[in-house]
N, C-alpha and C positions, 0 to 999 in steps of 0.2 A: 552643213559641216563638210568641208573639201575630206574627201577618201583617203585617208591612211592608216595602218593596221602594224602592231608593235608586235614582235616575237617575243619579248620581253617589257612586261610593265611591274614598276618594282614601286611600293608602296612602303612612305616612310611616317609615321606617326613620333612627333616627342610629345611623348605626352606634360600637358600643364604648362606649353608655351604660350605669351602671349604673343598677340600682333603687334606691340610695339615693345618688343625685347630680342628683334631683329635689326643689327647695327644700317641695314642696310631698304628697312622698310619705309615707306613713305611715314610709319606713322611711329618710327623709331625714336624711343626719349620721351615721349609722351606722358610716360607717369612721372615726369619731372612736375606737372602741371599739379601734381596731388603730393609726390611723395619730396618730403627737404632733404633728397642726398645726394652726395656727390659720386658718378658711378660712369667707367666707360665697358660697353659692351666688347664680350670679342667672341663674334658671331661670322670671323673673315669668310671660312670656308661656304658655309650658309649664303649669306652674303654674295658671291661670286654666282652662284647657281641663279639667287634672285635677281642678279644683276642680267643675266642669261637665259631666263625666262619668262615664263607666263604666271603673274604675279595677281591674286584674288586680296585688294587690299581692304574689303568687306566681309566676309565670311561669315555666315552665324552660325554658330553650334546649336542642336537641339538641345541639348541638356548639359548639365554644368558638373558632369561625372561620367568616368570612362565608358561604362558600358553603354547607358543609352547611346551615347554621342558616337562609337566605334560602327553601334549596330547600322544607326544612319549610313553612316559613310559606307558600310561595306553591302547593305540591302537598295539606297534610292528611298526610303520609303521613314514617315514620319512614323517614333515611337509608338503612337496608338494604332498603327497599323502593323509597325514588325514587333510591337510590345513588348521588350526591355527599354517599357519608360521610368524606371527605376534603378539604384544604386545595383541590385542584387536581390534578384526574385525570380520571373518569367526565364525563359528563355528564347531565341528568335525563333519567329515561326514564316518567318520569310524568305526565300532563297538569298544567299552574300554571292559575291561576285565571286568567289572560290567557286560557288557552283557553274556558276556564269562559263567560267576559264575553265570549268572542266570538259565541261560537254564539249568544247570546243577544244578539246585536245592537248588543255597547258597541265604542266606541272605545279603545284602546288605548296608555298612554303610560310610557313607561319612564326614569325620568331618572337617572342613578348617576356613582357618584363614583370607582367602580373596574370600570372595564371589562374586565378581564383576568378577574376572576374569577365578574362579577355581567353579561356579557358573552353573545356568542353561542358561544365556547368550550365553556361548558359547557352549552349550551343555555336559557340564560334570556331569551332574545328572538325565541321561537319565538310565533307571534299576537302579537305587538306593532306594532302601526303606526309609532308614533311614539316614536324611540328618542334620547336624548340624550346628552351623557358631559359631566359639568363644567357644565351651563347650567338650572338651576332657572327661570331668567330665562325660557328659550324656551318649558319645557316646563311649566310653569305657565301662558303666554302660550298655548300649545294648547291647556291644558284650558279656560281662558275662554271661548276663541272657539269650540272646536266645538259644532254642532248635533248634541245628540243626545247620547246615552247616552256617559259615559266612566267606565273604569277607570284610574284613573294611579297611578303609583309614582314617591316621590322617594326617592332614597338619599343620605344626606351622610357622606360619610367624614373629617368635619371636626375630630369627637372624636377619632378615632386618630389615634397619631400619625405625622408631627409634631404633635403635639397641639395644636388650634384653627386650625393655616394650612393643612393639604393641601401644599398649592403655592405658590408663587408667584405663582402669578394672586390666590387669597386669603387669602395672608399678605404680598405683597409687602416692603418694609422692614421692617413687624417683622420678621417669618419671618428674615432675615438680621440683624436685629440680636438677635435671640434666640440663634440658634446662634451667635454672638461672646461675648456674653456666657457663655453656660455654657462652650463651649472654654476660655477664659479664666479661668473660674471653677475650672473642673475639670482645667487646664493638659490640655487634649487637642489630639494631633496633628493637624493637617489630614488627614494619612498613614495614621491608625489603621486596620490592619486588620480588620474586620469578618467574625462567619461568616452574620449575617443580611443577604442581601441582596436577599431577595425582595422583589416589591412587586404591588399590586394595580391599577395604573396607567399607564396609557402617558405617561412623562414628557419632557420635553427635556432634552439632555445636562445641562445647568445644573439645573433641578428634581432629578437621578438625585442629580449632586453631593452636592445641598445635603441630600437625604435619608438617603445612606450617611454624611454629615456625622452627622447627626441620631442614629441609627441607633449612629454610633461615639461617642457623647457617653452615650446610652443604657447599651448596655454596661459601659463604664468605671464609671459608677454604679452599675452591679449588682454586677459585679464587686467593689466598694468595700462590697456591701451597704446604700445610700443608698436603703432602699424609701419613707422619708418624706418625703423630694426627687421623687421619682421620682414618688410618688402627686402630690404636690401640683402638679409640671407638668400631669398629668393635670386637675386640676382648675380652673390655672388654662386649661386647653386649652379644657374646654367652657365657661367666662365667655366668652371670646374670640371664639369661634366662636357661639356666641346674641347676643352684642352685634357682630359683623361682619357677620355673614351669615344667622343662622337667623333671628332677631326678626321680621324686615320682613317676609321669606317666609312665617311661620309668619302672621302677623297678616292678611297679602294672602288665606291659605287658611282661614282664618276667617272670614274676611268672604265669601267662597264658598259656605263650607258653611250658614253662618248664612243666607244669602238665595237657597238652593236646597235640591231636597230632595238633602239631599245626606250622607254620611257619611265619620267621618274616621277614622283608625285610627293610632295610631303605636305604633310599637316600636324595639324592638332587638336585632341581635342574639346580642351578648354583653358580658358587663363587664371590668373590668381591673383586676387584683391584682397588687400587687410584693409580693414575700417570696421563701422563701428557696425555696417550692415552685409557685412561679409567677411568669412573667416576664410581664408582661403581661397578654395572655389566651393565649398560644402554649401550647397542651394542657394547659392549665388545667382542673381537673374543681372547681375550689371552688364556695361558693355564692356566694363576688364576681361570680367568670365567668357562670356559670348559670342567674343570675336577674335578668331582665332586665325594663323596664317595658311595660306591654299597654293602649292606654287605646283605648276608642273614646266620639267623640264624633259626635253628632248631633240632630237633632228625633227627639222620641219617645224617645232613649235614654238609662237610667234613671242617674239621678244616683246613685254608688253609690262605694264600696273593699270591696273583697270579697277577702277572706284564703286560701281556699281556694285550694288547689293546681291551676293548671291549664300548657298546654302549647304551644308557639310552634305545634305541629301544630292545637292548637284552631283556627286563625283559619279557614282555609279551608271547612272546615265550617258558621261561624258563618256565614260572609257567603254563602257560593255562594246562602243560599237567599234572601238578601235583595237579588239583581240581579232586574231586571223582566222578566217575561218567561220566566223562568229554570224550565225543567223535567227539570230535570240530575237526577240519583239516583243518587248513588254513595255506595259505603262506603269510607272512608276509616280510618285509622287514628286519626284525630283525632276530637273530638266537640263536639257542637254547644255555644255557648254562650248564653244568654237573657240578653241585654243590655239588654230588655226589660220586664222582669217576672221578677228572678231568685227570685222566690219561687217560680216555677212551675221550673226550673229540677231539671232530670231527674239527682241525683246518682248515679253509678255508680264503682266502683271504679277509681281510676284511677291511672297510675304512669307517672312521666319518665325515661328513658332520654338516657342521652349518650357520646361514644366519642370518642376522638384515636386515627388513625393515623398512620402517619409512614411517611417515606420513609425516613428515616436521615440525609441531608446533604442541606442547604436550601441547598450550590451546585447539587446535583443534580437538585433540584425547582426552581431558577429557569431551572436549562439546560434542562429538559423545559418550563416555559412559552412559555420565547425559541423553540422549535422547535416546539409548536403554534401560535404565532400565527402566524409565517411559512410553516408549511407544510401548514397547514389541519386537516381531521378528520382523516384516515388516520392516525391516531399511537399505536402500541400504550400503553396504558395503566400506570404505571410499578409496579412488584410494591412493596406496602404490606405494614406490619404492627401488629396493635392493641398500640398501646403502653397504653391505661387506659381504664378504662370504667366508669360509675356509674349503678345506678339508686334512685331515691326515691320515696316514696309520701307523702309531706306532712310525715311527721316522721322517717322514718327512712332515712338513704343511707350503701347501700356502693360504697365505691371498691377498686377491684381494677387492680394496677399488673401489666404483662407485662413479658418481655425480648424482644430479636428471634426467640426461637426459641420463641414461645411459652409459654414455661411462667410460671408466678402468682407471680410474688415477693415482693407483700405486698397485704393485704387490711387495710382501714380502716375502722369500721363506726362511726357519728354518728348523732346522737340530735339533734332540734334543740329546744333550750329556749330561751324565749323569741325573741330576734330572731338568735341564733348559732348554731353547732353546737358539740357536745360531745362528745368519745369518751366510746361506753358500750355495755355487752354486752347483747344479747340472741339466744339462739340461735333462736328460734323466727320473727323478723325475717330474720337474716342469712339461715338457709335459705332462705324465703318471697324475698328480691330476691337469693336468687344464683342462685333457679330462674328468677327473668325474666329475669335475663342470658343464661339458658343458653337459654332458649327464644329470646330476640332474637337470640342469635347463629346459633342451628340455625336461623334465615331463610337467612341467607348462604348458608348450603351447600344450601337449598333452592333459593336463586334463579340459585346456579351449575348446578345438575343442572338447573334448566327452560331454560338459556339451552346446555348442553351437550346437551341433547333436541335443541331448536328446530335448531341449529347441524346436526345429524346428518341429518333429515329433511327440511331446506334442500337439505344436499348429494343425497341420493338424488333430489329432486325434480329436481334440475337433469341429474344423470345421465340420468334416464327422459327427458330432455329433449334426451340429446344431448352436452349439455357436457363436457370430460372437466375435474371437480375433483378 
């Protein structure tokens, strides 16, 4: 990778973007091939940057919900190794590039839109100086004004939904007169029971409302099987949300990066499918979910779309080496990418891995959030099990479905031709990626025997010491 080192690298996450819901993607309009409506994007500003940089038009995401997938990106390193391979449970036990940029002298800025789960809960605002929740305004205003070296992070939870308001602070009147209209549309009770009631947010009793409102309008259309309603809020979600709030933001960080040396990176980290085997993204293994956009832009970096399969774990890798100063040397799971000069660019055999576990009942994982944020760390971790798991190697991915006890219930094997996938056999494939599942999984049970070693010779050290444990 040719030598160059950023005083400023600024990391932009929308969260629940797909890869082709960028007007300006190779793979743009795409869900026209699935969904029957009639819909133009207005993604200009976005757009403009990918026209201007170094565009990743493969991507896979680890997991198909924020925290796994954020951990990735900010550790290098596959879930069962930084271990929040789950919705909300673990927390990261991996160093994130915050640390990375600390040691080497940057400032530090975090600003997200779901502090429950992108939070210090789970460990993401560990070396972070300057932490935000809801205020792009402040922490963009940080990175201006500091002297000296920064690493920032913005996160917008604006595409999901409620799709384009968040909240009430930036959907204000729409936001309410949207959920009237579809209630009314869709005759839904104010009353409707919901079994989704999780959230990734600390809201106000009125915000909570108007979300399980939202939430119960959602359902009722699934249930209905309304996936081309259901997609097309989604789309008119992210218009809204780039013409409300991302536009000006994004154009303000542009004019940043363009008249410093400075680097920009944006992603996502996952997309969102309605059908009949995906609600959302809620443990989605398709490739709506899974493939998400990677763009980095800066001086020096090479104006490019490059098809090639790469992985939400690449990023960490890519940059650690491009902070100043930086003499970090780690092996990661992830691998370098030359953003640069990808003709120089070192191809190695490479394969995406992704996983959903589950608790079983999402009352009983909001009731486990409610009692971590109130009662701190000490909280045993709530017993999970892999409900699905797929991996891919650029053209070929299986998907493998569990029950709670384990055992394989069905196996899925796709073939991708042109810009879809297709079921097709090949046995000499399906062996080849159901041994890398089996080897990702046999992590797990290594990384429980080293934390059941450590756990053992902890305790004798303390005894020799007196203590009775």
């Amino acid at each position: 990778m040719n030598k160059k080192n950023f005083q400023h690298i600024i990391l932009i996450s929308l969260d629940t973007l797909r890869a082709d819901c960028i007007s300006a993607s190779p793979l743009a309009y795409n869900f026209l091939n699935k969904y029957k409506i009639n819909f133009k994007l207005k993604t200009q500003g976005l757009d403009d940057i990918l026209n201007n940089g170094f565009y990743f038009n493969d991507c896979i995401s680890s997991a198909p919900y924020t925290s796994a997938s954020h951990a990735s990106y900010f550790t290098g390193f596959w879930p069962v190794n930084h271990r929040v391979y789950e919705f909300f449970n673990r927390k990261i036990n991996k160093p994130t590039i915050f640390e990375y940029a600390k040691r080497s002298g940057y400032q530090t800025i975090f600003q997200t839109d779901f502090p429950i789960i992108l939070g210090k809960y789970l460990g993401f605002t560990k070396c972070v100086d300057h932490y935000y929740v809801e205020n792009e305004k402040a922490a963009l205003n940080q990175l201006v004004n500091t002297k000296g070296k920064t690493l920032s992070f913005f996160h917008f939870g604006g595409i999901h939904y409620p799709y384009g308001f968040h909240n009430l602070k930036f959907g204000g009147k729409d936001y309410l007169r949207k959920i009237n209209i579809l209630e009314k549309k869709y005759k839904i009770k104010k009353s409707e029971q919901i079994e989704d009631v999780l959230d990734e947010s600390f809201r106000s009793a009125l915000d909570r409302k108007l979300l399980l409102r939202y939430k119960a309008i959602i359902e009722v259309m699934y249930e209905e099987e309304l996936y081309d309603d259901l997609f097309y809020l989604y789309l008119e979600g992210i218009n809204y949300f780039f013409k409300n709030r991302f536009n000006d933001f994004l154009k303000k960080i542009k004019f940043f990066v363009d008249n410093h040396n400075a680097l920009l990176v944006i992603f996502s980290d996952h997309g969102e499918a309605w059908d009949k085997n995906s609600y959302g993204h809620h443990n989605s293994l398709s490739d709506e979910t899974l493939r998400v956009p990677l763009l980095f832009y800066g001086k020096g970096v090479q104006r490019k779309v490059v098809n090639d399969m790469v992985r939400t774990i690449d990023l960490v890798p890519t940059i650690i080496d491009l902070l100043e100063d930086s003499k970090i040397k780690i092996k990661m799971d992830g691998k370098r990418l030359n953003i640069f000069n990808y003709k120089k660019q070192k191809f190695l055999k490479k394969y995406a891995i992704a996983q959903v576990w589950k608790v079983g009942d999402k009352s009983k994982l909001y009731n486990y959030q409610k009692k971590v944020s109130m009662e701190g760390e000490n909280i045993k971790p709530l017993k999970t099990f892999l409900d699905s798991e797929t991996a891919y190697d650029g053209r070929h991915k299986l998907i493998r479905l569990y029950n709670q006890n384990g055992y394989l219930i069905d196996e899925i094997f796709l073939f991708k031709k042109g810009k879809n996938f297709i079921r097709f056999q090949n046995k000499k494939k399906v062996i080849s990626l159901r041994k890398i599942l089996k080897n990702y999984n046999n992590l797990f049970k290594n990384n429980v025997d080293i934390i059941k070693e450590i756990s053992v010779n902890l305790k004798k050290s303390l005894q020799d010491l007196g203590y009775k444990v």
